[in-house]
C-alpha positions as CSV (number, residue, x, y, z in Angstrom):
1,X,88.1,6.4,28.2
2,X,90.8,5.6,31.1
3,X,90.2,7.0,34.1
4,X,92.4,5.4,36.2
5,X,94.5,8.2,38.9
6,X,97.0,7.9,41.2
7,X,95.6,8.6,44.6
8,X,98.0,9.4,47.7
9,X,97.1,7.5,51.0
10,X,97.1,9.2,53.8
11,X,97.0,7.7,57.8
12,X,96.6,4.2,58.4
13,X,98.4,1.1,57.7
14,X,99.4,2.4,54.2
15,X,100.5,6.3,54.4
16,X,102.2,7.6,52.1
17,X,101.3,4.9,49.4
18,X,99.9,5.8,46.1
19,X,97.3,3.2,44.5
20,X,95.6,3.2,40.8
21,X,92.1,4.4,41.4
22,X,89.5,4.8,39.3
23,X,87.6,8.1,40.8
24,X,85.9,6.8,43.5
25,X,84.6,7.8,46.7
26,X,86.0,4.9,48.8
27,X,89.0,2.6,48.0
28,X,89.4,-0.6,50.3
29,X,93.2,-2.3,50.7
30,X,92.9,-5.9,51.7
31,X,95.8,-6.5,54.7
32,X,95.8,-9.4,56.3
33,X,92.5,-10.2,56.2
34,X,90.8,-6.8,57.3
35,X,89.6,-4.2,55.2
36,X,91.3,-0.9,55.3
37,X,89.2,2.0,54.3
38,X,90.8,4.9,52.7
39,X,88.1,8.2,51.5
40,X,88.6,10.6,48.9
41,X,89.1,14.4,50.0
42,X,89.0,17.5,47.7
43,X,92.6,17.6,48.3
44,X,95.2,17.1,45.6
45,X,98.8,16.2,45.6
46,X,100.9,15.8,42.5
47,X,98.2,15.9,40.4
48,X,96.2,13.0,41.9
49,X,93.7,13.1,44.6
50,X,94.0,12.4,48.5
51,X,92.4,9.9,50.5
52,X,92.0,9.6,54.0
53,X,92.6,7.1,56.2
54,X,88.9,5.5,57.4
55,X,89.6,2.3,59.6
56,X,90.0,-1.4,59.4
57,X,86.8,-3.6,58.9
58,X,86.2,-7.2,59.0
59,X,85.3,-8.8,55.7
60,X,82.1,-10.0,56.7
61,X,81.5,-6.7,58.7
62,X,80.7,-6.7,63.2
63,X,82.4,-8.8,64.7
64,X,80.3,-10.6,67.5
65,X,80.5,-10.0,70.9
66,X,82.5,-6.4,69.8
67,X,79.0,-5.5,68.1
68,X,75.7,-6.3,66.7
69,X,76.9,-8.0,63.5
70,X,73.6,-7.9,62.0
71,X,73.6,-3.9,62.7
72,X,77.1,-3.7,60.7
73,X,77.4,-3.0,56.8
74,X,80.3,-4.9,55.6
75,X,82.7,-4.3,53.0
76,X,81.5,-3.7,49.8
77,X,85.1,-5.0,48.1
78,X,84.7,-8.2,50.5
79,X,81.1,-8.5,49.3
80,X,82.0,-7.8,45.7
81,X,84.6,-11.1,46.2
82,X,82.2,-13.1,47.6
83,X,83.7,-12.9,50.8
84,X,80.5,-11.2,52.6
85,X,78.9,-13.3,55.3
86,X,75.2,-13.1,56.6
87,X,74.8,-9.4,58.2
């Protein structure tokens, strides 16, 4: 069964973008090296749902000296890669 959708972006870095999705509650879009976190809403356009804009994560989650890295959960998609460091 294909379940892929065509979510709209909304905010950040890539609004106005759609991107294939496959119904879940947080989609991440690597730019540059930083995770951009987009959230689905129970709004709809065209069919397809919306997701929100979120903010921009390191990889490996805090960053030190800007916060307690070890207190920071970091990307799921970064850690799914095997880009997650030790937090």
């Amino acid at each position: 069964m294909d379940t892929t959708t065509t979510a709209h972006l909304i905010g950040g870095p890539r609004d106005g973008s759609t991107l294939d999705v496959e119904g879940e509650a947080l989609v991440e879009v690597e730019i540059d090296g930083m995770m951009h976190r987009y959230i689905r809403t129970t709004k709809q356009r065209d069919g397809g749902p919306l997701y929100t804009y979120d903010g921009m994560v390191a990889p490996d989650g805090g960053e030190p000296g800007v916060e307690d890295p070890a207190a920071r959960v970091a990307s799921p998609r970064a850690d799914a890669e095997g880009h997650g460091g030790t937090h």
